[in-house]
N, C-alpha and C positions, 0 to 999 in steps of 0.2 A: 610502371610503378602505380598509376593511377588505377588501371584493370585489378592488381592486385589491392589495394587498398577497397578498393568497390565491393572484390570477393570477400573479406575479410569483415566488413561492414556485413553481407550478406549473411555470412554465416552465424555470426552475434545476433540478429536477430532470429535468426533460425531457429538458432540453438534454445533460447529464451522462449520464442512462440511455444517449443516442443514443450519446454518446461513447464510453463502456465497450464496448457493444454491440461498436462499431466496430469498437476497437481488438483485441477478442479474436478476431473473426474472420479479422483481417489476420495472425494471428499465430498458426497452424494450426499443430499441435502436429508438432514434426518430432523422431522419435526419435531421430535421429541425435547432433545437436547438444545433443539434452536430457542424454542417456547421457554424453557426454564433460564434461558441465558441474555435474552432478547433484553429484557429489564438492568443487564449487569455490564460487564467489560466492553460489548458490545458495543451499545451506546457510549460510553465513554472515549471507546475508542472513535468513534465515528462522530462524536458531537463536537462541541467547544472546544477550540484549544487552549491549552490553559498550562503555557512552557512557562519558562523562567524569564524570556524577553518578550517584547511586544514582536507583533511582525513587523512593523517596520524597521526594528531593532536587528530583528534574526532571520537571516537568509533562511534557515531550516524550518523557524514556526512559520514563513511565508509561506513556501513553498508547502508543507505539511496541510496547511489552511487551505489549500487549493483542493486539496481531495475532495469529495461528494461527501456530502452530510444528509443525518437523519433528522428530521427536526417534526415537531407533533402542532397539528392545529386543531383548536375545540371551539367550535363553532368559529367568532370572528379572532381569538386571541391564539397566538404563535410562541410557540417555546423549543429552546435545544434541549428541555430537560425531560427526561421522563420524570422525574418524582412529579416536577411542576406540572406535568400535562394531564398526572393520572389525580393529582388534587382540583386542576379546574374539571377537569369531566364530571368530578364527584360532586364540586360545586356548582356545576352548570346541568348536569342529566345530559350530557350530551356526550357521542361516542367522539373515541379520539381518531384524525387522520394521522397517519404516517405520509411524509412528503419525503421525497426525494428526487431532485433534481427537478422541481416544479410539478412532480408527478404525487397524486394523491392517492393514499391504498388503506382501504378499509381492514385488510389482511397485513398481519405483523408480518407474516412468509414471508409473503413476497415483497413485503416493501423491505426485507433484508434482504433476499435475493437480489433484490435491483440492486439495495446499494454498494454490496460484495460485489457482482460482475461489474458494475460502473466504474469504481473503485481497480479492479483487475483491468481495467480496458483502459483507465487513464493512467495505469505504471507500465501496460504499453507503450503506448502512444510517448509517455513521457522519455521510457529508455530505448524506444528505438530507433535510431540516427535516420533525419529526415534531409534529402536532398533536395535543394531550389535547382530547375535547370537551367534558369536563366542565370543565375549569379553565380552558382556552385555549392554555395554558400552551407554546408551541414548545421543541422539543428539536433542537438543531442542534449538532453536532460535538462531544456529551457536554454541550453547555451548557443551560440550562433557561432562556428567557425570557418573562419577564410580559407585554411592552410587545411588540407588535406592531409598531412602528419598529424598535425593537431586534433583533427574529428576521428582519426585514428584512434591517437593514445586517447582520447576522451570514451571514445566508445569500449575501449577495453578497460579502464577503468571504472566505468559505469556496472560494466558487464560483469566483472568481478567483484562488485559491490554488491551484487544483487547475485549473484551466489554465492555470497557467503553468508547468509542469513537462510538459515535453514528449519524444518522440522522436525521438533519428534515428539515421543511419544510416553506416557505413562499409561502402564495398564496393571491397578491393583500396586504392588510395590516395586513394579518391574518397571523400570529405564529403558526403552529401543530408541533405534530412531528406523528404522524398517518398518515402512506400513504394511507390509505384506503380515511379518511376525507379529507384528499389533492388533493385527483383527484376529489373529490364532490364537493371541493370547485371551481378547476382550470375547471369545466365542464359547467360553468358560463360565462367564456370566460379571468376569469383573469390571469395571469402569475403566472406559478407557479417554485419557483425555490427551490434547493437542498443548503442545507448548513450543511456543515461539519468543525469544526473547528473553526467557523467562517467567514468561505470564502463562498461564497455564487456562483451559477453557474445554468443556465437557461437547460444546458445540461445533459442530462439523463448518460450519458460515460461519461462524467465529473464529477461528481458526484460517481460512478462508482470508478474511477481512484483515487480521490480526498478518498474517505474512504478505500480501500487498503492502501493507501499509510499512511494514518493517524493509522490505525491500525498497521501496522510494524513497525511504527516510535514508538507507545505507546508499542510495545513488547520489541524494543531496548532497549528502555527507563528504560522498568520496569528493565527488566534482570543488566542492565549495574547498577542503581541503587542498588540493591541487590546484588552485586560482591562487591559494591564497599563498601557497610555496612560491610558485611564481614570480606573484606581487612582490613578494619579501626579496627574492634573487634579482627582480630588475631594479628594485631600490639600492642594494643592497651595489649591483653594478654600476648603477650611476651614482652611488656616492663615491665608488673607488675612482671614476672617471673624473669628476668634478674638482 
């Protein structure tokens, strides 16, 4: 039981790596569309959170809050804002850095590259079930489990949280969700844009950024939902016991 359960953990991640893999290659970093979009959803999605509860309040804005951020320094002052950063530069003469993850970039590129792949490498690490040898103990999506059923159905739940959040595509008036038919469509000369969610974005690293972040949110999600069935069932047993 244990070999199988181990191979089945294997494959979930397999299968996932394949998928990331995938989807960054098809999504080849185009300066163009990055540049115009850098100032807009981007940042937003990548800066402040700003849900309905505090974190301490909300398992989701916690956990969401853990992602890597952009955040701008102009000379000695620090802001999550772009508007803010681009009024002190104007008030100071002074050029703006982009930080991420303590790392300073003179280049908008690539300090949004850094924080798309940082971003993509921490909803690995987050949904891929990690084993302690000494205790057993799996670690999947922040959770810690004893019971090897358990890190089972967690990891398939996870795993299907994070595909069900998917991509596609508009290009001109046309709906796909086939990247292959979307660059044959956008090779005509019309705009082709990514939509995740429902947010839509002209930017390839947006886009990018915007489906990591959507797939972690959907693992939270599941995981948190599932604790909390539980909760309610063993309450719900010990009151009929009592």
């Amino acid at each position: 039981m244990k070999s199988l359960i181990t191979l089945s953990l294997a494959f979930a991640i397999g299968a996932f790596l394949t998928a990331t893999s995938s989807f960054a290659q098809e999504t080849a970093v185009n300066p163009k569309t990055m540049a115009a979009e850098l100032s807009g959803s981007a940042e937003s999605a990548a800066c402040c959170s700003k849900g309905g509860c505090s974190e301490g309040e909300c398992p989701i804005s916690a956990a969401m809050a853990s992602l890597p951020k952009m955040s701008y320094k102009i000379g000695e002052e620090s802001t999550c804002c772009s508007q803010s950063a681009q009024a002190l530069a104007e008030k100071h003469g002074a050029p703006i850095q982009f930080v991420v993850a303590e790392t300073s970039y003179t280049d908008k590129m690539k300090a949004m590259t850094a924080l798309v792949e940082q971003t993509e490498a921490a909803l690995v690490a987050y949904t891929t079930p990690c084993v302690c040898e000494k205790s057993g103990t799996t670690t999947i999506a922040g959770e810690k489990c004893s019971c090897p059923m358990t890190a089972a159905k967690h990891t398939e739940l996870v795993k299907a949280a994070v595909e069900s959040v998917s991509l596609s595509y508009v290009v001109g008036e046309e709906a796909c969700s086939c990247p292959m038919k979307a660059k044959e469509l956008a090779a005509g000369g019309a705009e082709m844009k990514y939509v995740v969610g429902g947010e839509e974005t002209c930017c390839e690293l947006t886009a990018r950024l915007n489906v990591a972040r959507a797939k972690y949110k959907a693992a939270v999600e599941a995981l948190n939902k599932a604790q909390a069935a539980t909760s309610e069932a063993t309450a719900s047993t010990n009151s009929e016991n009592s």
